[in-house]
C-alpha positions in Angstrom: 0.0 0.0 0.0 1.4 3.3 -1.2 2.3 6.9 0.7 -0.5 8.2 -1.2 -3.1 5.9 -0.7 -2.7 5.3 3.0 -2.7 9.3 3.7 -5.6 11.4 2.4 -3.4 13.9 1.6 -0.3 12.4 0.2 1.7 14.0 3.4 4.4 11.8 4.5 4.7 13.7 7.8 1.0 13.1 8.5 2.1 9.3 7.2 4.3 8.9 10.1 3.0 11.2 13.0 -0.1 8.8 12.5 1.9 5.5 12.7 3.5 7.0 16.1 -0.3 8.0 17.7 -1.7 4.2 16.5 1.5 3.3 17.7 1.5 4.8 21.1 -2.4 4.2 21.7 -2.0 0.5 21.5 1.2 -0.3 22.4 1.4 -1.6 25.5 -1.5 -4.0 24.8 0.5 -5.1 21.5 3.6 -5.4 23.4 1.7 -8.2 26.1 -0.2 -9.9 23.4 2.8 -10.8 21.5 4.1 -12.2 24.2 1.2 -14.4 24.5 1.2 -14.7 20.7 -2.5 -13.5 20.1 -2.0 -10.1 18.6 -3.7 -10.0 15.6 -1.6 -9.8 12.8 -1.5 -11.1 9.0 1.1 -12.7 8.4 1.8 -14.0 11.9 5.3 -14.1 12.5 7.5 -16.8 13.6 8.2 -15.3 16.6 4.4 -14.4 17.3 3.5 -18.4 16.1 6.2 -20.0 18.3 4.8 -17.7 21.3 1.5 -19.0 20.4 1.8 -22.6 20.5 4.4 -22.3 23.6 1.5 -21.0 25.8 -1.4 -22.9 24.0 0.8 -26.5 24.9 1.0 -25.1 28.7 -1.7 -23.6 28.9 -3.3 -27.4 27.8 -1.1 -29.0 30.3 -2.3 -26.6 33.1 -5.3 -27.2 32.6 -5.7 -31.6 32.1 -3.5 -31.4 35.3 -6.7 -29.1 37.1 -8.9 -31.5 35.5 -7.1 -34.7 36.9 -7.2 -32.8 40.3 -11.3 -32.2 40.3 -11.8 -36.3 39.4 -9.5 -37.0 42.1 -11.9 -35.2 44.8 -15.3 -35.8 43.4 -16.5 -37.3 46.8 -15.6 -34.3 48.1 -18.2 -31.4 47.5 -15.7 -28.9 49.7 -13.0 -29.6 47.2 -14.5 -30.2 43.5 -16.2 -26.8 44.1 -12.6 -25.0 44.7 -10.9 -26.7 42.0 -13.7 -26.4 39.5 -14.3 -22.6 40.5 -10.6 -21.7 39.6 -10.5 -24.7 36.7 -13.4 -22.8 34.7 -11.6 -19.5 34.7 -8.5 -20.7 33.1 -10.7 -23.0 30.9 -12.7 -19.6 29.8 -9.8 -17.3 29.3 -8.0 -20.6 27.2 -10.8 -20.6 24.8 -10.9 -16.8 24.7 -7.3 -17.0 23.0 -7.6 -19.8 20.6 -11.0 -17.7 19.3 -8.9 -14.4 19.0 -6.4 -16.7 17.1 -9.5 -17.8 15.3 -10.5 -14.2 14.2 -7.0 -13.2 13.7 -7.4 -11.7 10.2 -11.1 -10.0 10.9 -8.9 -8.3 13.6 -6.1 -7.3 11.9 -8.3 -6.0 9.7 -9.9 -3.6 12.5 -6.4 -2.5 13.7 -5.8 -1.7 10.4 -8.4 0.3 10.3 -7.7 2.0 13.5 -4.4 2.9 12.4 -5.9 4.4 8.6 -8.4 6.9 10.8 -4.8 7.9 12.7 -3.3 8.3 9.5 -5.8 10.3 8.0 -6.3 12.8 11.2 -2.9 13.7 11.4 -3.1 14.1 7.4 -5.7 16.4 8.3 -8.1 14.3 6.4 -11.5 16.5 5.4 -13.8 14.3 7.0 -12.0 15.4 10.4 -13.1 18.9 10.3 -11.4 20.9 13.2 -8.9 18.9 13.4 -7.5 19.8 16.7 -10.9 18.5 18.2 -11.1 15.5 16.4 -7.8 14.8 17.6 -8.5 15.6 21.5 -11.7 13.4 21.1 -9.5 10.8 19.3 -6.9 11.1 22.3 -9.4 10.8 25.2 -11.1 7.9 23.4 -7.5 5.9 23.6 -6.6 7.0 26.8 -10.0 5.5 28.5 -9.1 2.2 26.9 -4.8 2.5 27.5 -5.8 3.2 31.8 -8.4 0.4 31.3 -5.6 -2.3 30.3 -3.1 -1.2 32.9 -5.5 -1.3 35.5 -7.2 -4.2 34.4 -3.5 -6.3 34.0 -2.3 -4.8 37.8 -5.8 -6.3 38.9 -5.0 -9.8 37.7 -1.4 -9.8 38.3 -2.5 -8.9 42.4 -5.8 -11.3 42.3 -2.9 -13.8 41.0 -0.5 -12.9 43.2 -2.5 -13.3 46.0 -3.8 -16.8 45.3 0.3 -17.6 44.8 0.6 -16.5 48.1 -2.1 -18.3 49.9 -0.8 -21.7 48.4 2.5 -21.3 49.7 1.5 -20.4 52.8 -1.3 -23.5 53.6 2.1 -25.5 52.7 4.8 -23.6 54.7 1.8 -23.9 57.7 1.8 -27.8 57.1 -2.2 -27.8 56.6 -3.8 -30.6 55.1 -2.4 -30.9 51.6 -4.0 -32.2 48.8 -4.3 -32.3 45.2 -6.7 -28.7 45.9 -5.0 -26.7 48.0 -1.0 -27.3 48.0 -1.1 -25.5 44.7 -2.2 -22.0 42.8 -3.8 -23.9 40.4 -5.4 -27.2 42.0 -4.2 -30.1 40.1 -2.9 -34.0 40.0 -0.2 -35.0 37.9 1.2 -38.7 38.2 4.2 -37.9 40.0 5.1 -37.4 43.9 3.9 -33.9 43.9 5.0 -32.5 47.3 8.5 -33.9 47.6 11.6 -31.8 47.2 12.3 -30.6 44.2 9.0 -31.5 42.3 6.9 -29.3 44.4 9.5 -25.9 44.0 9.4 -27.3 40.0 5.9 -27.6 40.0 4.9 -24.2 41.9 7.5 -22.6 39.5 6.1 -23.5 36.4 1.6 -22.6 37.7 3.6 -19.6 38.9 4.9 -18.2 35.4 1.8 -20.2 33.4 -0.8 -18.0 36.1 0.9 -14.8 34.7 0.5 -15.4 31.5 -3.0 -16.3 31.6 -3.7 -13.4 33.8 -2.3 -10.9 30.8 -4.0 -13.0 28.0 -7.3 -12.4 29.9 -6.6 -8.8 30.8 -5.7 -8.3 27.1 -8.6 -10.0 25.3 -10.7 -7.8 27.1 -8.5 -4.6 26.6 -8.5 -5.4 22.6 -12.5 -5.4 22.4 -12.2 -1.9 25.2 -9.8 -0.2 22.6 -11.6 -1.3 19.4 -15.1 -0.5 20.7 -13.6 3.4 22.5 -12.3 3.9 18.8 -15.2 3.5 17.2 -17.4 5.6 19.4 -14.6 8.1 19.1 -14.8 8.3 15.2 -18.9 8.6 15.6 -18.0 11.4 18.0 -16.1 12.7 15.3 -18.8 12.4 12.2 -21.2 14.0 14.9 -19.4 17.3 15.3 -18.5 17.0 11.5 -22.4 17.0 10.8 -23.4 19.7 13.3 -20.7 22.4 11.6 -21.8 20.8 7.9 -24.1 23.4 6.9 -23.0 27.3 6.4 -24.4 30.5 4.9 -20.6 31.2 2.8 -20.8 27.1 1.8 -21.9 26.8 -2.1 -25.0 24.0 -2.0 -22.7 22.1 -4.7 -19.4 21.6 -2.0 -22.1 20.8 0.6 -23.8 18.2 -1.4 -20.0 16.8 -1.6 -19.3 16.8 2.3 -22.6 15.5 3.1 -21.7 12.7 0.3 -17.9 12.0 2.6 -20.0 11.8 5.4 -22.5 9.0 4.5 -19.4 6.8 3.0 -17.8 7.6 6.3 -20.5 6.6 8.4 -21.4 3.1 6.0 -17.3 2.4 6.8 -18.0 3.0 10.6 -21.0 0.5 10.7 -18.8 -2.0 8.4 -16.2 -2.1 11.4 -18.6 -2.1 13.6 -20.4 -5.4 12.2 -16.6 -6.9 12.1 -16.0 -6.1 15.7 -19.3 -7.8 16.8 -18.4 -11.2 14.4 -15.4 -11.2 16.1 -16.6 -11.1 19.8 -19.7 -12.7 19.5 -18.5 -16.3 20.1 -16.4 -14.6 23.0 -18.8 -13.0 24.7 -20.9 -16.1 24.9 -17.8 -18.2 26.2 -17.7 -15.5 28.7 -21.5 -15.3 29.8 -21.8 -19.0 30.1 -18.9 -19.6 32.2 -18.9 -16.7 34.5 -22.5 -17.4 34.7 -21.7 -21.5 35.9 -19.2 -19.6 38.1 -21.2 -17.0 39.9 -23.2 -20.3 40.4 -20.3 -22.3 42.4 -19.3 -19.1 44.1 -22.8 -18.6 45.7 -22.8 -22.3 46.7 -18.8 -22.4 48.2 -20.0 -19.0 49.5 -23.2 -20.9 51.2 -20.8 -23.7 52.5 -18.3 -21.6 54.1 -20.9 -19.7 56.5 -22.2 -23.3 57.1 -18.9 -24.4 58.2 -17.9 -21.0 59.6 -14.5 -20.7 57.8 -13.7 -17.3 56.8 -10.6 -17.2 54.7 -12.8 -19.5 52.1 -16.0 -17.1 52.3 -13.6 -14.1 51.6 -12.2 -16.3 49.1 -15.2 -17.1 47.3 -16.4 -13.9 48.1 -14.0 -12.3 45.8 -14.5 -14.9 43.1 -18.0 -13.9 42.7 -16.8 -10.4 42.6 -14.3 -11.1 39.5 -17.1 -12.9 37.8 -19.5 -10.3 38.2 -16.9 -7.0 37.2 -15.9 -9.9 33.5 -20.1 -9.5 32.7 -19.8 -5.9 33.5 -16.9 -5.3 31.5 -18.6 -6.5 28.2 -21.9 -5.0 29.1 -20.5 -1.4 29.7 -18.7 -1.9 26.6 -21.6 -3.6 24.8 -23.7 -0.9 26.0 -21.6 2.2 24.8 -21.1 0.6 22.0 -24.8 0.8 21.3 -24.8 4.2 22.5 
């Protein structure tokens, strides 16, 4: 794709001051989702493939071994309720990333279009208008979605971090241990688990795998966040275009032309649109159904821990229900301005 074609105006200074604002608005988020290897790009690179299946294998791993550990206690309700509470999360945001994988090309195709209406605002494209306010709504609609990720990853990294800590401390403590509760991530592999070194090995390895899934989730959700903020920032955009449309000193001819610009624009808005809600749909469902079985087992670990008075699991599956409930909100708020 030429210069010209990518910048209304030809301008090879708008060219590149609008591949450094795409750049900065979603670059942290690029920077953690090649790491996971789900950042959408076409051609994926060997180095975005090989992250990919690295994480896919473990993440497979992780989660047969959590399986293996909720067959082990199914005659214990107590137990199977713990390990299949934290099992369905990292089940969930699993699927989440093969399905972005899935989409990868409808997505690219949206970042690419993300980086175009960059392009063309710093080549002071005409459908901009003023473009100093086009580029302050443009700015405010990437910073929402940039403190959203941050916040978002710090959030999972500390709920992670937390449950790391817990682990290690019912095993330093020399409580019961069990395939449920000696680890982060409950699970039975068929090996001595809590000798020295297999346990340090093993609590190594859910240590780095729970970091990584935390990020994917964190930026799976950011992507839809930034894609969706965009969007309503470029409607923003058309809106304050349409309201300064009409003038006494415009000729009816060069307004028939703008007003022309501006239906094109707003038919290429509701195209992206449509291909942002093809690619979450399947997502979104994933998401409803298993918080939804999740919110579910919360309320009944939540109903056994007052019956057996033990707080550190009612806080515990307390805050479970809490994540579940802020993942619905997060795509309703977005689902919901989105409409807007």
């Amino acid at each position: 794709m030429t210069v010209h074609s990518l910048s209304p105006t030809g301008n090879c200074k708008g060219l590149k001051e609008g591949q450094a604002s795409y750049s900065w608005c979603v670059r942290n988020l690029r920077t953690l989702m090649v790491f996971t290897g789900i950042w959408p790009m076409e051609p994926p690179t060997l180095l975005l493939n090989v992250s990919y299946y690295y994480n896919a294998t473990t993440f497979t791993l992780v989660i047969c071994g959590m399986m293996a550990g909720a067959i082990s206690v199914m005659d214990n309700y107590d137990l199977l309720v713990d390990n299949l509470s934290i099992n369905l999360i990292f089940t969930e945001i699993f699927i989440k990333c093969i399905l972005i994988k899935i989409y990868s090309k409808p997505l690219s195709r949206v970042l690419s279009l993300m980086k175009f209406d960059w392009i063309s605002l710093k080549g002071r494209g005409p459908i901009h208008g003023d473009v100093l306010q086009s580029e302050n709504i443009m700015l405010l609609h990437a910073n929402i979605p940039r403190i959203f990720f941050i916040a978002y990853t710090a959030l999972a990294l500390v709920a992670w971090t937390a449950t790391v800590v817990a682990a290690v401390s019912r095993k330093s403590s020399k409580m019961q241990i069990d395939a449920s509760n000696a680890f982060p991530m409950p699970s039975w592999y068929p090996f001595e688990m809590h000798s020295t070194p297999n346990y340090e090995m093993l609590l190594t390895f859910q240590v780095i795998i729970g970091c990584s899934i935390a990020v994917s989730s964190a930026a799976v959700d950011s992507l839809l966040v930034t894609a969706v903020f965009h969007v309503c920032g470029q409607l923003e955009i058309l809106r304050k275009y349409f309201e300064n449309l009409h003038s006494s000193e415009t000729a009816l001819e060069e307004t028939e032309k703008k007003v022309a610009a501006a239906i094109k624009r707003h038919s290429k808005l509701i195209d992206l649109c449509d291909l942002i809600e093809d690619c979450y749909s399947q997502i979104t469902l994933s998401q409803l159904l298993v918080a939804s079985l999740n919110v579910c087992l919360s309320g009944f670990g939540l109903l056994l821990a007052i019956e057996s008075g033990n707080i550190k699991v009612f806080l515990k599956f307390l805050l479970l229900l809490i994540a579940m409930l802020q993942q619905i909100l997060i795509y309703s708020v977005t689902g919901d301005y989105f409409v807007i």
